[in-house]
C-alpha positions as CSV (number, residue, x, y, z in Angstrom):
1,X,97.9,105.1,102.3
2,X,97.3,107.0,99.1
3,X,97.5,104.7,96.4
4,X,100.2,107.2,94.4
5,X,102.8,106.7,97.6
6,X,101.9,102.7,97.4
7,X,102.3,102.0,93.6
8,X,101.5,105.2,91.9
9,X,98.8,107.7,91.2
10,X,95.7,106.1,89.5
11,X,93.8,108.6,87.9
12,X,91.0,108.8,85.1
13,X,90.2,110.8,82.4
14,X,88.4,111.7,79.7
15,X,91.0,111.8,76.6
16,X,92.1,115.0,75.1
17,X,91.9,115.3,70.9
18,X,95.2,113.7,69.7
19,X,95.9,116.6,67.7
20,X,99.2,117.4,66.8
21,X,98.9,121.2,67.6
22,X,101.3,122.6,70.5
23,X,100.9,124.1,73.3
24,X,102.7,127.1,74.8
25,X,103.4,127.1,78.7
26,X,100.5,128.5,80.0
27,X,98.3,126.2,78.0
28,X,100.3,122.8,78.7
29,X,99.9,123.8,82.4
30,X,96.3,124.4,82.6
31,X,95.3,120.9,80.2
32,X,98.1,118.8,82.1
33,X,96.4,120.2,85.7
34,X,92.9,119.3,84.7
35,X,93.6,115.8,83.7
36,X,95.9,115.7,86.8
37,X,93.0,117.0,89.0
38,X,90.7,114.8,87.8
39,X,93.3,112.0,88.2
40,X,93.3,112.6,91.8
41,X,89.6,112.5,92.3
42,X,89.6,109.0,90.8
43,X,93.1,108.0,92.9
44,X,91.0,108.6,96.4
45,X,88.2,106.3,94.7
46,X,90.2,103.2,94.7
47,X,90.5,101.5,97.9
48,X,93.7,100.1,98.9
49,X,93.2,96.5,99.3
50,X,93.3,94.8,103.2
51,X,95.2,91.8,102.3
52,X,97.6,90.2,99.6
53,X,95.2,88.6,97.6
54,X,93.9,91.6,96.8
55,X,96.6,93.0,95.4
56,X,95.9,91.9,91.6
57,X,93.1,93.7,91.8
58,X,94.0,96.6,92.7
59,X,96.6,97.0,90.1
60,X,94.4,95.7,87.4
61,X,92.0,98.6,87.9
62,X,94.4,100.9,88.4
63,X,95.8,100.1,85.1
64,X,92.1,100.7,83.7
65,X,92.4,104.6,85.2
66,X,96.1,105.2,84.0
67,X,96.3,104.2,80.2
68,X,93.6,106.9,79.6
69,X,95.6,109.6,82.0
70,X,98.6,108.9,79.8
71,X,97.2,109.4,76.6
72,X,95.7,112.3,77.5
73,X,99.2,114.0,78.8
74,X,101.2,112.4,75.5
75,X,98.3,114.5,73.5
76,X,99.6,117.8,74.4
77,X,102.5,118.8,72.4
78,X,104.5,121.6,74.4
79,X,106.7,124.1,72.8
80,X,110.1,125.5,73.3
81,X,112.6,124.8,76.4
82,X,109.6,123.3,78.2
83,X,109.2,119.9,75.5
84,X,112.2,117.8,77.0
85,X,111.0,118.0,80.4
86,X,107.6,117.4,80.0
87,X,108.6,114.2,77.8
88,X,111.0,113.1,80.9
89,X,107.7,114.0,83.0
90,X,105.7,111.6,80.4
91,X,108.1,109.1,80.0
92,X,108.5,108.3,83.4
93,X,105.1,107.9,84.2
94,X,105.1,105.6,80.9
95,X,107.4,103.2,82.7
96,X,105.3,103.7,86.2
97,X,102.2,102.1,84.2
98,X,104.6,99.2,82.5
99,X,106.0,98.3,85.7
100,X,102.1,98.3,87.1
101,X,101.4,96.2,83.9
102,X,104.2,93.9,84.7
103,X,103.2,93.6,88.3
104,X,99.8,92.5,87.5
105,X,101.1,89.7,85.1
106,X,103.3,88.3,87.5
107,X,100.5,88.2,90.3
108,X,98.2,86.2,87.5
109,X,101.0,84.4,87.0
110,X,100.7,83.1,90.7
111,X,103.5,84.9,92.1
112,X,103.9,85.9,95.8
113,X,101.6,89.7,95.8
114,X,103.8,90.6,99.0
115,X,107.2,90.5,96.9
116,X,105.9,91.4,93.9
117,X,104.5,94.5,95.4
118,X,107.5,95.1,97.4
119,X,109.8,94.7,94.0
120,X,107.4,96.6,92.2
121,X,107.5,100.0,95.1
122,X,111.1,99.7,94.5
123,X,110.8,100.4,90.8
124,X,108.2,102.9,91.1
125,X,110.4,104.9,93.7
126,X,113.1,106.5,91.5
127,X,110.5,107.0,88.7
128,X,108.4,108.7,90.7
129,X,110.7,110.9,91.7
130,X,112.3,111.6,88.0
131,X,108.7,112.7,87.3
132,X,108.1,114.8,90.0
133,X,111.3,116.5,89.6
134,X,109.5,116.8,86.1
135,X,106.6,118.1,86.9
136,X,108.1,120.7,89.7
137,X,110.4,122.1,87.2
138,X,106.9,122.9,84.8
139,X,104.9,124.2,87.6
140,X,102.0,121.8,87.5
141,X,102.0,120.8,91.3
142,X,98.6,118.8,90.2
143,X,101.0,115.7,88.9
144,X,103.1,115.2,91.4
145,X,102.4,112.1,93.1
146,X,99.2,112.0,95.0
């Protein structure tokens, strides 16, 4: 199972200059697409683990590859009609790598990895779709979930 449909797409990337400078459409398509491409290369990298105990693993270094894929999309500043939905595009996958973070503290906590992953799938489901609602509506197929 991709590791997007199980918990969410881990992806890397090198960061983008956190300029303040916007972007018009064509732009904020083509920057977004290459960190999302590159994203997916690292997604099919990470194994899925075989058993439960793996499971805080997994999410830890999936939360190494998704903190730098988010700072790289909340770098590009989109203009015009297109800036609201690419922030409810960003913000959901915000909250997709919170709940991941809060997932992987409750497993080092010592808390069950089946229903922690279970609670944490339900969490991810409705953001993942808020975001690729997002991303559909913006034309950059590349981020929708891997």
């Amino acid at each position: 199972m991709r590791l997007r449909l199980a918990v969410v797409a881990l992806t890397t990337t090198s960061l983008l200059g956190c300029g303040s400078s916007t972007l018009a459409t064509p732009q904020l398509r083509s920057e977004a697409t290459k960190l999302c491409q590159t994203g997916r290369k690292a997604t099919n990298q990470i194994p899925t683990p075989g058993s439960a105990s793996g499971a805080k693993a997994f999410l830890n270094r999936g939360i190494s590859v998704l903190g730098p894929e988010l700072q790289g999309l909340r770098s590009l500043h989109p203009t015009g009609d297109v800036a609201p939905v690419y922030a409810t595009a960003v913000g959901a996958f915000s909250h997709e790598v919170s709940a991941l973070g809060t997932a992987e503290r409750q497993l080092a906590h010592g808390e069950d990895p089946i229903v922690t992953m279970k609670t944490l799938q339900a969490q991810l489901t409705p953001l993942q779709s808020q975001e690729d609602g997002a991303w559909r509506a913006l034309e950059i197929p590349a981020c929708e979930s891997h």
